[in-house]
TORBA-858452 format. One line per 3 residues: their letters; for each residue x, y, z of C-alpha. Coordinates in Angstrom, 2 decimals. Layout:
N
a = X/Y/Z  ... .
# end
This chain:
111
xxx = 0.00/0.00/0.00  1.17/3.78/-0.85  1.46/5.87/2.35 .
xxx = 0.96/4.92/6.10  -3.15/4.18/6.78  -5.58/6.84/7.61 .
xxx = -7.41/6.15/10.79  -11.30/5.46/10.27  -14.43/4.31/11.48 .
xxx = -17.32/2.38/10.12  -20.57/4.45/9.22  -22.56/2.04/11.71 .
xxx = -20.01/3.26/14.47  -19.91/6.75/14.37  -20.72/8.21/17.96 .
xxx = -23.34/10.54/17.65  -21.46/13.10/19.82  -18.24/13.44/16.91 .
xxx = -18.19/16.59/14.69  -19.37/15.06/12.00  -17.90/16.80/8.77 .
xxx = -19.26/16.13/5.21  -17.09/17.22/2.34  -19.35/16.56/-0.30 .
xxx = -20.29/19.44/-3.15  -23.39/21.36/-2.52  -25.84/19.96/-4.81 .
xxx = -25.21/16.35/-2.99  -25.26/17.71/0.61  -29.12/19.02/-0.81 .
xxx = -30.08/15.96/-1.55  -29.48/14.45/1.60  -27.02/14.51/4.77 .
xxx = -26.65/13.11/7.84  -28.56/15.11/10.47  -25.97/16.43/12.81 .
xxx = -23.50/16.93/9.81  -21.32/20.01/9.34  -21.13/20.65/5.49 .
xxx = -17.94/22.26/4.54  -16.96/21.08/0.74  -13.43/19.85/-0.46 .
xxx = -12.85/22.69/-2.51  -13.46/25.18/0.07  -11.23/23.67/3.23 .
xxx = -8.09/25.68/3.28  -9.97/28.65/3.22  -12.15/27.39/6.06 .
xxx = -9.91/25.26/7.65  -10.25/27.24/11.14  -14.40/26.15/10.99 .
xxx = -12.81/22.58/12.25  -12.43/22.08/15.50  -9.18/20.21/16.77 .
xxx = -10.24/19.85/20.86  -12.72/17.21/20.11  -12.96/13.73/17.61 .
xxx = -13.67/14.90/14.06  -14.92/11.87/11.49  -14.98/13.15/7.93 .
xxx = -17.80/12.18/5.54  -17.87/12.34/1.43  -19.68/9.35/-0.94 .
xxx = -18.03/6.97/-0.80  -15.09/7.35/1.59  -12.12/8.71/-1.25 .
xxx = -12.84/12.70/-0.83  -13.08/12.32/3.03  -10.26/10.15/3.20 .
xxx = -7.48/12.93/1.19  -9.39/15.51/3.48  -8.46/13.22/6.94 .
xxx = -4.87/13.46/5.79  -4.82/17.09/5.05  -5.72/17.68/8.22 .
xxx = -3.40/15.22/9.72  -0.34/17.32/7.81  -2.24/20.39/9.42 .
xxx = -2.14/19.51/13.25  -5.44/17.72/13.77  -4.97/14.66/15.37 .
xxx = -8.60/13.42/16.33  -10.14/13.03/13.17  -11.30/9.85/11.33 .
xxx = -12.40/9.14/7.77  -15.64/7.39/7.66  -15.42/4.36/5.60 .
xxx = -17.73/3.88/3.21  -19.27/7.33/3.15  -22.90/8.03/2.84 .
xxx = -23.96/4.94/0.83  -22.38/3.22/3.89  -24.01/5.50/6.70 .
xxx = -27.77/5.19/4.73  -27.02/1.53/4.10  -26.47/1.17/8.12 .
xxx = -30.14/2.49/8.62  -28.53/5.75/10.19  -30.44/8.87/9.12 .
xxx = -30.28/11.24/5.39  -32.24/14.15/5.79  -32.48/17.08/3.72 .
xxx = -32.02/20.73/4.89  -35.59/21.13/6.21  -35.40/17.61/8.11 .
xxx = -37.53/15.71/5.24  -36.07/12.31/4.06  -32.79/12.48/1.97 .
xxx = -31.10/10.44/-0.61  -27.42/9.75/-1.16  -26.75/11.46/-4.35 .
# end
């Protein structure tokens, strides 16, 4: 394997008190997100890199686990060292019965 291993955590085992963080582009966040999420997109994290907090466990969200996963190590290089990539992303988290809502709490999808 290229690199040392990211840490993670299964979508099933996410506690529900982590900051959750989804990466994911706006148009998929609108079609459905984990309820407690924080949406912060790839593209936009070194500008908004401060939004993250580093005194408490941080598990980063995308898909399908690849976005989240380059975002866990940026933020490894950057200091944090409580954060976790979410394996499997949302098609794991809605596949493990755990909640998609959209923005006004109605059911989401994983898009």
């Amino acid at each position: 394997m290229f690199g040392a291993s990211l840490p993670s955590v299964p979508a099933s085992a996410v506690p529900d008190d982590v900051y959750l963080l989804d990466v994911r582009e706006d148009d998929e966040w609108a079609a459905g997100h984990a309820p407690a999420a924080h949406h912060l997109p790839m593209t936009e994290l070194p500008a908004r890199i401060a939004e993250i907090p580093q005194d408490r466990d941080v598990a980063v969200i995308c898909r399908s686990g690849g976005r989240s996963a380059q975002v866990v190590g940026y933020l490894m290089r950057n200091g944090w060292d409580q954060v976790r990539n979410v394996d499997g992303g949302v098609g794991d988290w809605a596949a493990a019965g755990r909640p998609v809502v959209t923005d006004d709490g109605q059911p989401g999808r994983v898009a």
